[in-house]
C-alpha positions as CSV (number, residue, x, y, z in Angstrom):
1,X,0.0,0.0,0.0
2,X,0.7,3.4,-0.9
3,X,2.3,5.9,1.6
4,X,-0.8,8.4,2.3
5,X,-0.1,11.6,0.6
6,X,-0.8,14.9,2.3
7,X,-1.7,17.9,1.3
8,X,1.6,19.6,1.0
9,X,2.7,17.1,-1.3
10,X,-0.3,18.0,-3.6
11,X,0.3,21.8,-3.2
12,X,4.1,20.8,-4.0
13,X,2.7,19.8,-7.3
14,X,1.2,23.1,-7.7
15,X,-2.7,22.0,-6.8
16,X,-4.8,25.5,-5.6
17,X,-5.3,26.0,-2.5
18,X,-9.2,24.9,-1.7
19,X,-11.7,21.6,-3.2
20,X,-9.2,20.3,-5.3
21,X,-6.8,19.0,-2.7
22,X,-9.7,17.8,-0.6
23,X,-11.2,16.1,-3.7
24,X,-8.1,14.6,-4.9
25,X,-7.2,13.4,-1.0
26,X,-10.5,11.4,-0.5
27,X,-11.1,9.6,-4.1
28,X,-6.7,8.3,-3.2
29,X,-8.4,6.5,-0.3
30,X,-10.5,4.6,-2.9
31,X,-9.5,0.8,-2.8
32,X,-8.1,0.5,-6.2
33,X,-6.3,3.6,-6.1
34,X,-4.8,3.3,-3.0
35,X,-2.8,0.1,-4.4
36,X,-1.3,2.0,-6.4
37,X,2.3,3.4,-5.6
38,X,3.2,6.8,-4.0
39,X,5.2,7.5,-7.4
40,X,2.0,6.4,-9.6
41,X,-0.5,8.7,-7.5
42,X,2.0,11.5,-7.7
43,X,2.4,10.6,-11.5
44,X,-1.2,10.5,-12.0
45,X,-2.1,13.7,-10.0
46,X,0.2,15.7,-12.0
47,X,-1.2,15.0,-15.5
48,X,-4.8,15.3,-13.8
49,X,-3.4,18.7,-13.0
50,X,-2.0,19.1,-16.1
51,X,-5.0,18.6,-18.1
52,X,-8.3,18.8,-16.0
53,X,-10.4,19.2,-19.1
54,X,-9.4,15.4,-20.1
55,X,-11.2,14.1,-17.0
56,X,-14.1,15.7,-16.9
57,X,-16.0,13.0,-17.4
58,X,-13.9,10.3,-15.6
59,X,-15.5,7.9,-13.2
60,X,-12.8,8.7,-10.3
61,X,-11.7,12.0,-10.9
62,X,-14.6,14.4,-12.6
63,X,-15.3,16.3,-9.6
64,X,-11.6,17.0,-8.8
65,X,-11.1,18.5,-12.4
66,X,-14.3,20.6,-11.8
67,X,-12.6,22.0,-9.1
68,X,-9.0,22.7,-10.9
69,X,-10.8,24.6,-13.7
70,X,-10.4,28.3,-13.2
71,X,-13.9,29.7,-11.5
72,X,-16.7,31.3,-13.6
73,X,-16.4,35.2,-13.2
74,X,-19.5,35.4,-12.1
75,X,-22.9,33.4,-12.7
76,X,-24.1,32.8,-15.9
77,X,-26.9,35.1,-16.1
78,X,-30.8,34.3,-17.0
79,X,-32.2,36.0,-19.8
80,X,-35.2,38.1,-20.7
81,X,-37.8,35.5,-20.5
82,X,-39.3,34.2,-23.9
83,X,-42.8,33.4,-24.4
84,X,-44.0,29.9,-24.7
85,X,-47.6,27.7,-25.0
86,X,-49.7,26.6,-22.1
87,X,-52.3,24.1,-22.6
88,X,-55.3,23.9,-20.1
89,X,-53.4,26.6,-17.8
90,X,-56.5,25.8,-15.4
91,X,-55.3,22.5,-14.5
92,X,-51.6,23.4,-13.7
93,X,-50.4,24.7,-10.4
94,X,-48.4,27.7,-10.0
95,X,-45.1,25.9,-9.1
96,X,-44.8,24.4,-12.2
97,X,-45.5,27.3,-14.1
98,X,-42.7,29.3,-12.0
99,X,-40.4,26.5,-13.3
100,X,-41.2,27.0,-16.9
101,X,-40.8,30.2,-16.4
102,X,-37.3,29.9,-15.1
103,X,-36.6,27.8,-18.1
104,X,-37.8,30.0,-20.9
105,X,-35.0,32.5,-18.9
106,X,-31.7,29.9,-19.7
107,X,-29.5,31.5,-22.4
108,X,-29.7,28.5,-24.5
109,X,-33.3,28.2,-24.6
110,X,-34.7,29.1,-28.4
111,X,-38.3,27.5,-27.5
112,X,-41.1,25.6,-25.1
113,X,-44.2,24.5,-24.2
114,X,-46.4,22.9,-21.0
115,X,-48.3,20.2,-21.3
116,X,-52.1,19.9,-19.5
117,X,-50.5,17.2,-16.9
118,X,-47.7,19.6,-16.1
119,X,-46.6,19.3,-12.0
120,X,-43.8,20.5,-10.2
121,X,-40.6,18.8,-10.6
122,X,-36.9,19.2,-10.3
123,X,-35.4,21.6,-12.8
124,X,-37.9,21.4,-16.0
125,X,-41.6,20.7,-14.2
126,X,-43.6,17.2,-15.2
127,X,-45.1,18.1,-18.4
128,X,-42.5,20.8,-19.5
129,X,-41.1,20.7,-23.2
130,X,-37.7,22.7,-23.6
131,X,-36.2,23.4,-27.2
132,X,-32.2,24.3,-26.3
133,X,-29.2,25.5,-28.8
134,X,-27.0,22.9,-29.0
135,X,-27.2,21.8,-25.1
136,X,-28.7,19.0,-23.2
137,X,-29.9,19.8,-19.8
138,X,-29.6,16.1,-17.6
139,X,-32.5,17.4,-15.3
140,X,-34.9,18.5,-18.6
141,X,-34.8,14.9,-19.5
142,X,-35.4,13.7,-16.0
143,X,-34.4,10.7,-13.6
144,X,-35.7,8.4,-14.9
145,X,-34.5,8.4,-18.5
146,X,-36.4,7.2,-21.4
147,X,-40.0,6.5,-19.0
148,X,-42.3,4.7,-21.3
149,X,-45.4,3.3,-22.0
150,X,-45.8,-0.2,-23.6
151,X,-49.2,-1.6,-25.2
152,X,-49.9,-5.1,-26.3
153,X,-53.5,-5.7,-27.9
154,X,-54.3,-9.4,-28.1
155,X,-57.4,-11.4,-29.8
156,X,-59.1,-12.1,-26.5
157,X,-62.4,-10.9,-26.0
158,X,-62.6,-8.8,-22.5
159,X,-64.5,-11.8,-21.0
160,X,-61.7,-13.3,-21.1
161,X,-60.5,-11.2,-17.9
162,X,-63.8,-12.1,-15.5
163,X,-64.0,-15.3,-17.0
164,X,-60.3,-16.3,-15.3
165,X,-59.8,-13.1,-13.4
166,X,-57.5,-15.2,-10.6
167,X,-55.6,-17.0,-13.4
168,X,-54.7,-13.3,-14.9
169,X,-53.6,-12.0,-11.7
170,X,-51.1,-15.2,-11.2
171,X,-49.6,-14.4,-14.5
172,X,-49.1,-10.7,-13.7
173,X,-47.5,-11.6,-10.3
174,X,-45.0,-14.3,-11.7
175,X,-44.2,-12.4,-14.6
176,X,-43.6,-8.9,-13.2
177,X,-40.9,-8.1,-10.3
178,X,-40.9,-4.2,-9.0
179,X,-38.4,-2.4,-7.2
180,X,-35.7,-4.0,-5.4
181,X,-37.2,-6.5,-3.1
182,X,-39.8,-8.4,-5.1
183,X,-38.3,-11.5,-6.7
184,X,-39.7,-13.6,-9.8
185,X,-41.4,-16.7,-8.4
186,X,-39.6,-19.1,-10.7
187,X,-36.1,-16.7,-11.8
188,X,-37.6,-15.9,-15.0
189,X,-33.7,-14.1,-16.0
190,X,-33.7,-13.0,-19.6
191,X,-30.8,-12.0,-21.5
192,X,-30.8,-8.9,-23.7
193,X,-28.4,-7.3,-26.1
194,X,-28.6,-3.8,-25.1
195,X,-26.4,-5.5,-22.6
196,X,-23.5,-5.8,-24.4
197,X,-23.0,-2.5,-26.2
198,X,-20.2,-0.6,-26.2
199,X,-21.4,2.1,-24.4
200,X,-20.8,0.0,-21.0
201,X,-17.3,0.0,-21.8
202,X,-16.2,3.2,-23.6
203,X,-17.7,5.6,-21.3
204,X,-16.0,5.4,-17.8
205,X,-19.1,6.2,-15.9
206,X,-21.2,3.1,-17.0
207,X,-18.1,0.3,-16.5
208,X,-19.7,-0.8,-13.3
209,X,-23.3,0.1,-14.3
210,X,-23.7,-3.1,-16.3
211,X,-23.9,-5.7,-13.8
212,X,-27.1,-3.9,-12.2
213,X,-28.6,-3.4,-15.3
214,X,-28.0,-7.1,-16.1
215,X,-29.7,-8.1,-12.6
216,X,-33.0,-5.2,-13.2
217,X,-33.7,-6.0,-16.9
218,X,-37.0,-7.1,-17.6
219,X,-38.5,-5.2,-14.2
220,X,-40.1,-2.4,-13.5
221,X,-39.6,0.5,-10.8
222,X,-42.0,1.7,-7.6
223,X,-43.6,4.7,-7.8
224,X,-46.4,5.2,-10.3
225,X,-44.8,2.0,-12.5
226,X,-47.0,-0.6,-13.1
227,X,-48.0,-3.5,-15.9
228,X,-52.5,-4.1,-16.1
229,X,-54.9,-6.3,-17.9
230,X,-57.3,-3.9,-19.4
231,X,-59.8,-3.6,-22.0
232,X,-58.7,-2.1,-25.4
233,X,-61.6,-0.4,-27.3
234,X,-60.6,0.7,-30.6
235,X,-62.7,3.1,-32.1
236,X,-61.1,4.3,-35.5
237,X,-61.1,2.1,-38.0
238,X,-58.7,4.3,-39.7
239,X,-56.3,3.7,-37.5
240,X,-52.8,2.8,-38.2
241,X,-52.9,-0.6,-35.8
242,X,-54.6,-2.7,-38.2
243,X,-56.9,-3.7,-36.2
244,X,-60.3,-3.3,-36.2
245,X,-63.2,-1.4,-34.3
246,X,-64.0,-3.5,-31.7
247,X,-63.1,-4.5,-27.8
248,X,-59.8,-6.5,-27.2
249,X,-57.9,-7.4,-24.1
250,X,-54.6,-5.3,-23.7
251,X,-51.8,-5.5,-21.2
252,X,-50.6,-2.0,-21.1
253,X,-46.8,-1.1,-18.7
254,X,-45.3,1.4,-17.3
255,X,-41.9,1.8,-16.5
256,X,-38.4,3.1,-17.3
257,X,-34.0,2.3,-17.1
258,X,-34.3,1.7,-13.3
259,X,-30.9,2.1,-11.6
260,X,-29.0,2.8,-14.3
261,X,-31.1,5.8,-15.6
262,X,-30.9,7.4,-12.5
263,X,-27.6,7.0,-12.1
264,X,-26.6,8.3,-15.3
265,X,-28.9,11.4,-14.4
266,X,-27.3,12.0,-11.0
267,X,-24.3,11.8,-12.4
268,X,-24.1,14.3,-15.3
269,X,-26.4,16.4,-13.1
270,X,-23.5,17.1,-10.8
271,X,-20.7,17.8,-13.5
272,X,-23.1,20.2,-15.4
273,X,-23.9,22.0,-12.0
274,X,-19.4,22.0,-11.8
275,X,-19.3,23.5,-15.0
276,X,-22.3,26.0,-15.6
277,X,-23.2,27.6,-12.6
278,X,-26.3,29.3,-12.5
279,X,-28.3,31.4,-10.2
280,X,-30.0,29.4,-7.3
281,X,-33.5,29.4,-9.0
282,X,-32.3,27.8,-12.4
283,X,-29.1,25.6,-10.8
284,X,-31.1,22.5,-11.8
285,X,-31.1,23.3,-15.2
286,X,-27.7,23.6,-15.9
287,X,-26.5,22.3,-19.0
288,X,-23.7,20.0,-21.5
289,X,-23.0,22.0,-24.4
290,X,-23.1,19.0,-26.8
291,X,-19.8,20.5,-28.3
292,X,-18.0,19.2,-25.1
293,X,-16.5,15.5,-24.3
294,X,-19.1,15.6,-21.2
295,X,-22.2,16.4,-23.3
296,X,-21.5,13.9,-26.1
297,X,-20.6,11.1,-23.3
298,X,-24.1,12.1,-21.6
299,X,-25.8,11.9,-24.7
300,X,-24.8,8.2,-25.8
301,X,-25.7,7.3,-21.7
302,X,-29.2,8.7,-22.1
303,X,-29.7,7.0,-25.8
304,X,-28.3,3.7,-24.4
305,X,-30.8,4.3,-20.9
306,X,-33.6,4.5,-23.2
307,X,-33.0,1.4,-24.9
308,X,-32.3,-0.4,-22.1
309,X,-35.8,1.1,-20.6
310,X,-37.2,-0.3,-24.1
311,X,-35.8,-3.3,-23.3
312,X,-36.9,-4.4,-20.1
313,X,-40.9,-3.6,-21.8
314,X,-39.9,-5.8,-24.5
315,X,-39.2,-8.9,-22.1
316,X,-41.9,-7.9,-19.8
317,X,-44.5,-8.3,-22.7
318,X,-42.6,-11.1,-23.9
319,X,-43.2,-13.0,-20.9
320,X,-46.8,-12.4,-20.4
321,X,-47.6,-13.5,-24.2
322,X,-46.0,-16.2,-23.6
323,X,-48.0,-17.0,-20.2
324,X,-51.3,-16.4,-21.6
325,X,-50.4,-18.4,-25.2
326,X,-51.1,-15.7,-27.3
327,X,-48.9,-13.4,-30.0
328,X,-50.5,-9.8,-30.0
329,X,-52.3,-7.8,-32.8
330,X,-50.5,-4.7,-32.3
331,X,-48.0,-2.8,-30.2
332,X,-47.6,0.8,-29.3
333,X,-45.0,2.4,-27.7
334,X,-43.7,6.1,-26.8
335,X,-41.5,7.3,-23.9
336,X,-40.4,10.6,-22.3
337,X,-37.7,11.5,-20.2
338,X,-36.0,12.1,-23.1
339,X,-33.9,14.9,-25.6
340,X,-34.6,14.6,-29.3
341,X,-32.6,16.5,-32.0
342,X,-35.4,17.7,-34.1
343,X,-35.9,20.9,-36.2
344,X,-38.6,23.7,-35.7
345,X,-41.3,24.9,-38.0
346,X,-38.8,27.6,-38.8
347,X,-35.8,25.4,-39.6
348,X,-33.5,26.1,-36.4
349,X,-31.9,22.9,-35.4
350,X,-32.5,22.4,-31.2
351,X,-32.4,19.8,-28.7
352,X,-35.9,18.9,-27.6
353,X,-36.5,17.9,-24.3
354,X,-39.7,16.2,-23.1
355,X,-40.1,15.5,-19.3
356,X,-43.0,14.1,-18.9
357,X,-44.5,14.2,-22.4
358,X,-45.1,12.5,-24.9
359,X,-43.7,12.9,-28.8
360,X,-46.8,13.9,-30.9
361,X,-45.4,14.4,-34.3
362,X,-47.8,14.0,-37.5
363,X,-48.7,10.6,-37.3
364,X,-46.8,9.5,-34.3
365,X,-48.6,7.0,-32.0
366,X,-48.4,7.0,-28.7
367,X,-50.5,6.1,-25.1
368,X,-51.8,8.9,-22.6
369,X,-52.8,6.5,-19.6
370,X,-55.7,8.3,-16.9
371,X,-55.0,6.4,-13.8
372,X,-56.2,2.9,-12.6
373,X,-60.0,3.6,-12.8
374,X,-59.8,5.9,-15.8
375,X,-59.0,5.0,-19.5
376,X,-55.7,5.6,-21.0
377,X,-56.0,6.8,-24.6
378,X,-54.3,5.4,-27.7
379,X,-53.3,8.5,-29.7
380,X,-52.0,9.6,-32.8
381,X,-49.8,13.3,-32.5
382,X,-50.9,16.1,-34.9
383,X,-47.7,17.9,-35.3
384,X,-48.6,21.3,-33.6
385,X,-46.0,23.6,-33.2
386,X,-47.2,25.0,-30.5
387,X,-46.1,22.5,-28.6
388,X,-43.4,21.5,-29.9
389,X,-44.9,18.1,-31.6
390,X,-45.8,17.0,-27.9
391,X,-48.5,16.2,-25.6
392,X,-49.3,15.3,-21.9
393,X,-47.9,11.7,-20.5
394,X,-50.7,11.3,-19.0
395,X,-53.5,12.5,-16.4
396,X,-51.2,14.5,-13.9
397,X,-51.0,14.7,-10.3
398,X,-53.9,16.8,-8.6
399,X,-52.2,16.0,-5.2
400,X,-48.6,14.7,-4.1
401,X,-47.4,11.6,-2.9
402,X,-47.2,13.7,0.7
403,X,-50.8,15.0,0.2
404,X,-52.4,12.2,-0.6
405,X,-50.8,9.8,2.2
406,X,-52.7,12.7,4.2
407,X,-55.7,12.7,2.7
408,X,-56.7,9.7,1.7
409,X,-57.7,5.8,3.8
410,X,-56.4,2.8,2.6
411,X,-60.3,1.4,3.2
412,X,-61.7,4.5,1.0
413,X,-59.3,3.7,-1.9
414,X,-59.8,0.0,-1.7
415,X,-63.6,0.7,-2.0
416,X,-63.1,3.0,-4.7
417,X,-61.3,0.5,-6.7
418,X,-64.0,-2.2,-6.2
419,X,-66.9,0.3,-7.4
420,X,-64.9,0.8,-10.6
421,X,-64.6,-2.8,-11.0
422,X,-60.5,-2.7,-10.5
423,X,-58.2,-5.4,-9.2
424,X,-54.9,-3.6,-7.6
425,X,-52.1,-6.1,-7.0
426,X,-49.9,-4.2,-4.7
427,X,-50.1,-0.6,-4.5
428,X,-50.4,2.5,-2.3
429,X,-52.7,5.3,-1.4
430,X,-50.0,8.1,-2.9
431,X,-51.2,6.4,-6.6
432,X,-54.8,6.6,-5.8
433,X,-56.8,7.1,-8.5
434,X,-58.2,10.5,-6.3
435,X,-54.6,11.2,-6.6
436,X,-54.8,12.3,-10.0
437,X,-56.1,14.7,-12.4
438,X,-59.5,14.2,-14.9
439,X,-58.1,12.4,-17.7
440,X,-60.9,13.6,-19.7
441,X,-60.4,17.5,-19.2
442,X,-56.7,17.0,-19.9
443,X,-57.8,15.8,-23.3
444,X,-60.0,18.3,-23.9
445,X,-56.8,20.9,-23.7
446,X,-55.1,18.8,-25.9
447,X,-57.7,18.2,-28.7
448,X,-55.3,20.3,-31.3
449,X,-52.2,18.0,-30.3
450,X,-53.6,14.4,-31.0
451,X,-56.1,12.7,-32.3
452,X,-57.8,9.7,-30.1
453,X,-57.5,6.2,-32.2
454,X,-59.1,4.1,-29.2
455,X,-58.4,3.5,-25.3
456,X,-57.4,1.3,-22.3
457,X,-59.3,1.0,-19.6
458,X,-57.3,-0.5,-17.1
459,X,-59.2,-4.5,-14.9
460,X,-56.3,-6.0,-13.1
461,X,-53.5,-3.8,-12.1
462,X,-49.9,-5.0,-10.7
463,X,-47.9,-2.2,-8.8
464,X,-45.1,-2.3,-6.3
465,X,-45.9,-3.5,-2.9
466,X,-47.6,-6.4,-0.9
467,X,-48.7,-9.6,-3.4
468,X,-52.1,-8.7,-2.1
């Protein structure tokens, strides 16, 4: 083992006084570097000194060349605030509007838009669409990277779901696993190859990512994540589906890139904040010019997040078809979380992020799920440029998590569910249906955005939580 080195010996090298000795002190005390030899962590110190920039984005040593970079002169300053769409301004609170308008003040904004669903969040609110110059903003896509919605439309009458309503249940229990304690009754493991890309090996960040992801693919999150049996009523028989008007059963998830989306979101969070400090108000939207190393490596870690979220849907569905003997009619699927590079109406080339909403370009198909006792809707986008080619992700919270724990009985939501006819598998009262916004005045605010092919309306739902 290493002699410890001090912090003269670092100021010997010509380190600053302040963070970066501190930094540079505590990751040396890390296992693997502390096998290396007082001459290899001098060695290595002094061309982390030498060149900061280089290891921006390194696994061990980001922070520390945040700290070696010369200081900002002063905070980067918000600018005059530009104007941006609101759709059904009625249903959104005032936080969230506060936060959109902080947004629409970041110099590299050019454009945005808030959905009808739109709650407070961190940085970007729930429901917020942000068109940037050439920057990615980690906290504009969100924690939970690449969030999606997954429909499977099957040629099963709904019957079908009374008929064997216990039999449905088990295969929704043995064939889903949520969060980090409930385990698959029979170790249904599948393998995937979003697990082998290169991304898990030329990025430093993600080297010891993959082993988690490998353990959590195929499951979903807590929260409001869920996979439900549910009626599929199709009522365009234009629609792009193939399949015609009519009822069908539908099993209908919702979930996203579990630890490793969040991790990757933490992460680049942090090193943005190092490198583009803003006034307290806007500090989580601080941004990765994708001209740097840093925003190119967090741009290949969001892509890669999103199709491992796609992923874990993929065998999720896979699973269940197989359960219940069946190949589906049709899929949909859309996500949010995510940063698009798109161009506007009026040819500018941005970055467009969507927390919390849904891509609704012409002729894009996507879900906009109510909550367990009201339909979701199957959707086709319009284009509007308004908006930004987006809708809501759904119906929105009317209360939070906090709130709702307050307000509402575990007895008052169970009878609520059993009025509507629902099955809950698991659960909580924070994702009480009460908990939630009307799904059919959001999509009244939203009529210019998308047009309604059909919807889901949700029978047997699994969620996080007890087996029961």
């Amino acid at each position: 083992m290493a002699q410890q080195l001090r912090g003269n010996d670092l100021r010997q090298l010509g380190f600053p006084e302040g963070r970066a000795i501190g930094l540079a002190l505590a990751q040396l005390q890390r296992k693997h570097l502390k096998k290396l030899s007082h001459t290899e962590q001098l060695g290595l110190l002094q061309t982390l000194l030498n060149n900061p920039n280089e290891y921006l984005t390194d696994l061990d040593w980001s922070h520390t060349a945040a700290a070696l970079l010369p200081p900002p002169s002063r905070h980067i300053a918000l600018a005059e605030r530009k104007s941006y769409a609101v759709f059904g301004p009625e249903y959104i609170e005032q936080g969230a509007i506060h936060q959109m308008e902080t947004a629409m003040k970041l110099p590299v904004t050019v454009a945005g838009a808030l959905m009808p669903d739109a709650h407070h969040g961190y940085g970007l609110p729930i429901g917020g669409v942000l068109a940037t110059d050439n920057a990615v903003i980690p906290y504009a896509v969100g924690v939970d990277i690449g969030c999606r919605m997954a429909l499977s439309v099957y040629a099963l009458p709904p019957k079908h779901l009374e008929q064997r309503l216990q039999e449905m249940r088990k295969i929704l229990l043995d064939n889903t696993k949520f969060g980090n304690r409930d385990v698959f009754r029979y170790g249904q493991k599948l393998d995937h190859a979003v697990l082998e890309r290169d991304e898990f090996l030329s990025i430093p960040f993600l080297r010891n990512k993959q082993e988690t992801a490998a353990a959590q693919i195929g499951t979903s999150g807590g929260g409001n994540h869920f996979v439900e049996f549910g009626v599929v009523d199709i009522t365009d028989p234009q629609n792009e589906l193939g399949v015609p008007v009519g009822q069908y059963l539908g099993l209908l998830s919702h979930s996203g890139s579990r630890g490793l989306g969040a991790s990757v979101a933490n992460h680049y969070t942090k090193l943005a904040k190092d490198v583009c400090q803003l006034p307290a108000e806007a500090q989580h939207l601080a941004w990765l010019s994708l001209d740097t190393e840093a925003g190119q490596e967090y741009w290949a870690a969001m892509n890669l997040a999103g199709d491992y979220a796609s992923a874990c849907h993929h065998q999720i569905h896979q699973r269940i078809a197989k359960a219940l003997g069946e190949r589906p009619l049709a899929k949909v699927e859309n996500h949010h979380n995510f940063a698009w590079k798109e161009r506007l109406a009026d040819g500018r080339n941005v970055v467009v992020h969507r927390k919390g909403a849904t891509p609704a370009g012409a002729g894009v198909l996507g879900i906009i799920p109510g909550s367990m006792t009201a339909p979701g809707f199957i959707v086709r986008g319009r284009g509007e440029a308004a908006s930004l080619a987006s809708a809501s992700h759904g119906a929105g919270r009317a209360m939070s998590r906090t709130r709702a724990k307050q307000e509402l009985g575990e007895a008052e939501v169970r009878q609520y569910l059993t009025d509507a006819g629902v099955s809950l598998i698991g659960g909580g009262v924070d994702e009480a249906p009460q908990a939630y916004k009307d799904i059919f005045a959001v999509m009244r605010s939203q009529q210019q955005l998308v047009d309604v092919l059909g919807t889901f309306t949700p029978r047997i739902v699994r969620m996080e939580g007890a087996s029961t």
